[in-house]
mmCIF file of the N, C-alpha and C atoms, coordinates in Angstrom:
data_MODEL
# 
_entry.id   MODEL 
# 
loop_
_atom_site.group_PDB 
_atom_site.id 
_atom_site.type_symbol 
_atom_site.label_atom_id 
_atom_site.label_alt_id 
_atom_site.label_comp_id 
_atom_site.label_asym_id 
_atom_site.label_entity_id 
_atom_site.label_seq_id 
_atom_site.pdbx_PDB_ins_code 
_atom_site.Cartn_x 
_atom_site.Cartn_y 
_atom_site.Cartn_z 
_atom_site.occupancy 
_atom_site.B_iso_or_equiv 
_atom_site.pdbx_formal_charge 
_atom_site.auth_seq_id 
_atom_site.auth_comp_id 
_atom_site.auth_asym_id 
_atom_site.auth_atom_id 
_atom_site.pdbx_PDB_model_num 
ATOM 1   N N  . UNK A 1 1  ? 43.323 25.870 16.103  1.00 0.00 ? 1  UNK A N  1 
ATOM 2   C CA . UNK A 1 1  ? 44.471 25.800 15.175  1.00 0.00 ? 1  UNK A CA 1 
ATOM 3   C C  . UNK A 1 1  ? 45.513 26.858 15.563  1.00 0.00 ? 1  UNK A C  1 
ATOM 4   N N  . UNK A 1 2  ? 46.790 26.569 15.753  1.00 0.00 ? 2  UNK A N  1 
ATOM 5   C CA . UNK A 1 2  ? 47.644 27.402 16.337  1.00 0.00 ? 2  UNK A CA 1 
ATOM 6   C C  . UNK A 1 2  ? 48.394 27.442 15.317  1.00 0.00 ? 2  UNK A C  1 
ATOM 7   N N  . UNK A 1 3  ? 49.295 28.560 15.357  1.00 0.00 ? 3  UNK A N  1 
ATOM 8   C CA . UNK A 1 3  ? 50.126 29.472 14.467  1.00 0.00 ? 3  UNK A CA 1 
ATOM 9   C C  . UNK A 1 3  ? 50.731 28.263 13.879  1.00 0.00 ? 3  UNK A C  1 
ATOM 10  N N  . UNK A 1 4  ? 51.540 27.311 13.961  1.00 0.00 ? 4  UNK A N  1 
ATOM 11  C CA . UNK A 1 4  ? 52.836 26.656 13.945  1.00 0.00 ? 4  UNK A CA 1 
ATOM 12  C C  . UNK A 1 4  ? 51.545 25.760 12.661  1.00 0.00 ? 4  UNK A C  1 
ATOM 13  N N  . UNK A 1 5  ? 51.013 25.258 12.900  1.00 0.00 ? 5  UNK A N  1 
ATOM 14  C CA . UNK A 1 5  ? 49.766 24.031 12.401  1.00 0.00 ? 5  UNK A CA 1 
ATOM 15  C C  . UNK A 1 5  ? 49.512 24.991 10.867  1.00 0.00 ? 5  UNK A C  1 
ATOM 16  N N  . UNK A 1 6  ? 49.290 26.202 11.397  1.00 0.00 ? 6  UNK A N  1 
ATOM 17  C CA . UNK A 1 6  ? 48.841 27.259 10.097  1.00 0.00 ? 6  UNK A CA 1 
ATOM 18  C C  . UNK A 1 6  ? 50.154 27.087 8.912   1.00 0.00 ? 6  UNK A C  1 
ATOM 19  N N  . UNK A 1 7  ? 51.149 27.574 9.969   1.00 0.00 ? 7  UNK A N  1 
ATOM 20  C CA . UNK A 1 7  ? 52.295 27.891 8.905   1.00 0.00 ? 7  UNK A CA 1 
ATOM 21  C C  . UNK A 1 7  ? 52.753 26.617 8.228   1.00 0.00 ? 7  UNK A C  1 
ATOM 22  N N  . UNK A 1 8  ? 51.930 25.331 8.938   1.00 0.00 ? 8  UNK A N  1 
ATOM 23  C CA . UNK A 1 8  ? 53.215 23.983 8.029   1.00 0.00 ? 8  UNK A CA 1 
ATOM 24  C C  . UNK A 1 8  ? 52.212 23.658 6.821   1.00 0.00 ? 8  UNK A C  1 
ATOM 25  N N  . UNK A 1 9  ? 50.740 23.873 7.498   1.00 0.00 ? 9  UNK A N  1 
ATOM 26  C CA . UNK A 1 9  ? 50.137 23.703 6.560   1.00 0.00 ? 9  UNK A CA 1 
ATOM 27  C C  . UNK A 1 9  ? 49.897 24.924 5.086   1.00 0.00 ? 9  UNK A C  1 
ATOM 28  N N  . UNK A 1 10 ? 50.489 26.181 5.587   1.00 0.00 ? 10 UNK A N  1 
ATOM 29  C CA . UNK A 1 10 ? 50.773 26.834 4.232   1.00 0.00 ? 10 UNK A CA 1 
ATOM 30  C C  . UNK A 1 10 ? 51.604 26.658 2.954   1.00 0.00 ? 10 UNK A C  1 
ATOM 31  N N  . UNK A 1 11 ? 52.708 26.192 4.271   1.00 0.00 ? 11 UNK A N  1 
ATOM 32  C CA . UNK A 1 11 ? 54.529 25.649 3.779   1.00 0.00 ? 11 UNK A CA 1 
ATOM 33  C C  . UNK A 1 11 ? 53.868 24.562 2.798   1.00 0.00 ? 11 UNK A C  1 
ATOM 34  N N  . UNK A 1 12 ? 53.092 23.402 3.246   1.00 0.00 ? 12 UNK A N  1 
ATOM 35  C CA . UNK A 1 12 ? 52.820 22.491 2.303   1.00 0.00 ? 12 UNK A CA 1 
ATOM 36  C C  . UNK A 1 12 ? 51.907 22.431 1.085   1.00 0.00 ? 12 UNK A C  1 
ATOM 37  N N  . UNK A 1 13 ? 50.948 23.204 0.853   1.00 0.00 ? 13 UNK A N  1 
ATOM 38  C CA . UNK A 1 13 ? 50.065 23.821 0.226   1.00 0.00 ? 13 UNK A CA 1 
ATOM 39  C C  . UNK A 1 13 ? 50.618 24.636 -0.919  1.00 0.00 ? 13 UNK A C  1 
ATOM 40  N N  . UNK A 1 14 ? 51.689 25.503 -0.478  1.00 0.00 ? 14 UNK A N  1 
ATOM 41  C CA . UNK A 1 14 ? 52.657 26.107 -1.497  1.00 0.00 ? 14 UNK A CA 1 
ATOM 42  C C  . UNK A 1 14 ? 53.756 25.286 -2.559  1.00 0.00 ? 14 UNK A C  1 
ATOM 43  N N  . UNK A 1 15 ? 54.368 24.560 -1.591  1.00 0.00 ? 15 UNK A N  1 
ATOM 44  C CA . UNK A 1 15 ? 55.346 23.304 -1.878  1.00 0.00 ? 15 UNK A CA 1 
ATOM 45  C C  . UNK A 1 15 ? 53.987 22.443 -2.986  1.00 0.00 ? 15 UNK A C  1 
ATOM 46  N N  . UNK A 1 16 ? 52.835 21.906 -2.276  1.00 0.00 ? 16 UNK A N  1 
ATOM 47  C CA . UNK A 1 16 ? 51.900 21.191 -3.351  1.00 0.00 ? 16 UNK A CA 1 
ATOM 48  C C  . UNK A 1 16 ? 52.393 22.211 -5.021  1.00 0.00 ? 16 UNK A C  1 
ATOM 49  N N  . UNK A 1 17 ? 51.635 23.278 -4.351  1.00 0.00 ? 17 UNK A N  1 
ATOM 50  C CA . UNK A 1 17 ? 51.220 24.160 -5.754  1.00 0.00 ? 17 UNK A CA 1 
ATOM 51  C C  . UNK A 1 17 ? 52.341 24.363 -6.742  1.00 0.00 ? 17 UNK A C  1 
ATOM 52  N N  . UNK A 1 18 ? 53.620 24.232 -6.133  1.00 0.00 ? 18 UNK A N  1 
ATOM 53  C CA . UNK A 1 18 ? 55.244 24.304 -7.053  1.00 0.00 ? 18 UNK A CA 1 
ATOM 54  C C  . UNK A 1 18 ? 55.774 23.199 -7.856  1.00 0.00 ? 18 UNK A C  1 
ATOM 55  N N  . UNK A 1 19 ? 54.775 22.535 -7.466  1.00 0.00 ? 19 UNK A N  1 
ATOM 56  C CA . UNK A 1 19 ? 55.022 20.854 -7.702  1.00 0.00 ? 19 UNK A CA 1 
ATOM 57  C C  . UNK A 1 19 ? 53.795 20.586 -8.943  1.00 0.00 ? 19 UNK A C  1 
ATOM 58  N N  . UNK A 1 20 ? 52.873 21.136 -8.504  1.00 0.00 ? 20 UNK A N  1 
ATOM 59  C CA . UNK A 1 20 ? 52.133 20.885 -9.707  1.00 0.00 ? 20 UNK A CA 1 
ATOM 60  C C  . UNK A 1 20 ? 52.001 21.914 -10.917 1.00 0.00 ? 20 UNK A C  1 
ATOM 61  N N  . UNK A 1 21 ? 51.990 23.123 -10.460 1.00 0.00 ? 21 UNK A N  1 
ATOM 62  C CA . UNK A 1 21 ? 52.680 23.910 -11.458 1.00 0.00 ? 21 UNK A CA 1 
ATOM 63  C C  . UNK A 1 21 ? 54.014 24.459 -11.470 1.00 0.00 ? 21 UNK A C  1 
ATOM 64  N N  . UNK A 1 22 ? 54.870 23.597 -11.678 1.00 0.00 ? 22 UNK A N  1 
ATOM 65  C CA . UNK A 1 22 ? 56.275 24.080 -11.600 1.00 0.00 ? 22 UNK A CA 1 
ATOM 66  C C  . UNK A 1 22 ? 56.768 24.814 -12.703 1.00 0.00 ? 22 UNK A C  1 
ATOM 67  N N  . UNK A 1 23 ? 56.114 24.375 -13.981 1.00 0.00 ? 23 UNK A N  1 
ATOM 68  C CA . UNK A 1 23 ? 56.370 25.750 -14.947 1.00 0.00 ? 23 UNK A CA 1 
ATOM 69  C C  . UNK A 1 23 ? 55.486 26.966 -14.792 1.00 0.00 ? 23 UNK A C  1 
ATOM 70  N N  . UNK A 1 24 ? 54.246 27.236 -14.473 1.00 0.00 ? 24 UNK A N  1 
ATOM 71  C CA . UNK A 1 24 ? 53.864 28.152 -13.957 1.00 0.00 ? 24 UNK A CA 1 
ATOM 72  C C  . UNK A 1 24 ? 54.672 28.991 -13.319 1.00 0.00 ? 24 UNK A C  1 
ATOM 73  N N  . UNK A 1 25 ? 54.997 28.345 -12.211 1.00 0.00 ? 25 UNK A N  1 
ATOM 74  C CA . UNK A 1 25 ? 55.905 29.356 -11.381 1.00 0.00 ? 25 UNK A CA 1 
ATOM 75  C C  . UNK A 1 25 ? 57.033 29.579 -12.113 1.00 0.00 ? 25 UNK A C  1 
ATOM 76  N N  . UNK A 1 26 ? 57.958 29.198 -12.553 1.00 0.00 ? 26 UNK A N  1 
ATOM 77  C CA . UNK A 1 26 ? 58.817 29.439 -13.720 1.00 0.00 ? 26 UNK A CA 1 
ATOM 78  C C  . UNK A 1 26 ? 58.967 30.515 -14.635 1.00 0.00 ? 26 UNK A C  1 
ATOM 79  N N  . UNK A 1 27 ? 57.584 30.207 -15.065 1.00 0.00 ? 27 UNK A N  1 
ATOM 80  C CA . UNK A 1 27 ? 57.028 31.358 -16.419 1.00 0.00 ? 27 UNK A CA 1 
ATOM 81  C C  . UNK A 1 27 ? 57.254 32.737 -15.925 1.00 0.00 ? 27 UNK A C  1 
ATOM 82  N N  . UNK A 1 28 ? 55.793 32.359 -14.448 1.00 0.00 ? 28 UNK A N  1 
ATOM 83  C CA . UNK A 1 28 ? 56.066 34.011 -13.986 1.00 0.00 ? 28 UNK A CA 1 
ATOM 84  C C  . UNK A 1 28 ? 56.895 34.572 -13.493 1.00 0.00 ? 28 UNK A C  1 
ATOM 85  N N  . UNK A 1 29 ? 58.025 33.476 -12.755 1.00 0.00 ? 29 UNK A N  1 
ATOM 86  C CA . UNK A 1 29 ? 59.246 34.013 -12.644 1.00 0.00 ? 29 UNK A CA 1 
ATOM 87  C C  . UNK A 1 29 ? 59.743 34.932 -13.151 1.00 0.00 ? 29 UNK A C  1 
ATOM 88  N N  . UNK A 1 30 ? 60.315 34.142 -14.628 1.00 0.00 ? 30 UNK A N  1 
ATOM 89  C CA . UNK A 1 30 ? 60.911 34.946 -15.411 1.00 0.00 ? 30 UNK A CA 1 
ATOM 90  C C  . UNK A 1 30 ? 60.166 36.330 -16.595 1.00 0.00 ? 30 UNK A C  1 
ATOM 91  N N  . UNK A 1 31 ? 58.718 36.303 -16.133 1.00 0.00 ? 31 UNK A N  1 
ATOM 92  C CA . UNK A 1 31 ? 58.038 37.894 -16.504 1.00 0.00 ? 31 UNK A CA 1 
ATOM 93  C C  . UNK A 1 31 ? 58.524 38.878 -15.322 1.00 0.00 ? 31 UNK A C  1 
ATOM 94  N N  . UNK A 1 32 ? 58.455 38.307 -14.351 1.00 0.00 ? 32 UNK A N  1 
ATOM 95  C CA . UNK A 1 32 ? 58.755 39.331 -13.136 1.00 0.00 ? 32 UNK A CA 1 
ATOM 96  C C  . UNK A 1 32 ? 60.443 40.029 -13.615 1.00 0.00 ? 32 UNK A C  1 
ATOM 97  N N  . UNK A 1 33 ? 61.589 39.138 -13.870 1.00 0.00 ? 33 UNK A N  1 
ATOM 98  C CA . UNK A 1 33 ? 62.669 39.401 -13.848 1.00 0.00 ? 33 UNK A CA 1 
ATOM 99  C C  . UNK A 1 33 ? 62.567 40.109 -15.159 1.00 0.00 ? 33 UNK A C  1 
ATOM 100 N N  . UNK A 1 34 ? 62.007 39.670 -16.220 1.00 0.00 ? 34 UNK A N  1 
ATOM 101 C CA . UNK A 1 34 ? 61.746 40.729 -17.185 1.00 0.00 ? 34 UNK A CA 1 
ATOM 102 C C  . UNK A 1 34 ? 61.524 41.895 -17.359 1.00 0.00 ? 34 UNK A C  1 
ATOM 103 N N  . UNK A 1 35 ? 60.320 42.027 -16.620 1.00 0.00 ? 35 UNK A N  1 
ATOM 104 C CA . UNK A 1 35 ? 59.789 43.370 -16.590 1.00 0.00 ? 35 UNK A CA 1 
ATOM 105 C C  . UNK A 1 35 ? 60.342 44.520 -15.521 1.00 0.00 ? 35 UNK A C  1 
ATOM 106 N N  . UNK A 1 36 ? 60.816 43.448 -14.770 1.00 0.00 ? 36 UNK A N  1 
ATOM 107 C CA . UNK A 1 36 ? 61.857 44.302 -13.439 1.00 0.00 ? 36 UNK A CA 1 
ATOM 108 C C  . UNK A 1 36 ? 62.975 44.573 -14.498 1.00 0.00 ? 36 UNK A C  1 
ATOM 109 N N  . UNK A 1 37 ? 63.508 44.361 -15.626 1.00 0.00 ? 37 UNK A N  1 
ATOM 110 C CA . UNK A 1 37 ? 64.764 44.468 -16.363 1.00 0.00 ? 37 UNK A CA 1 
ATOM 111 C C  . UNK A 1 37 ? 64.396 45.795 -16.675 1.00 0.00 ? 37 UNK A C  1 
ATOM 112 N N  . UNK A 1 38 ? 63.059 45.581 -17.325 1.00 0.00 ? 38 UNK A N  1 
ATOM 113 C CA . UNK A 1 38 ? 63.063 47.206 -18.016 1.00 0.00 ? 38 UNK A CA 1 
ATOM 114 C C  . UNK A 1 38 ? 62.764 48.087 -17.777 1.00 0.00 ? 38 UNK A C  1 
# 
């Protein structure tokens, strides 16, 4: 498995995971920007 094979298959794996939790990622988004506020 070579680098390039690794990285598309991360790229897609991530892309999956944004897709199925797209408010997830959202949520923690906006705790991060939160807590970075204060």
């Amino acid at each position: 498995m070579n680098c390039d094979m690794l990285s598309l298959s991360l790229e897609i794996a991530y892309d999956k995971l944004l897709r199925e939790c797209n408010v997830c990622a959202l949520l923690s988004f906006g705790v991060l920007q939160t807590s970075s506020v204060r």
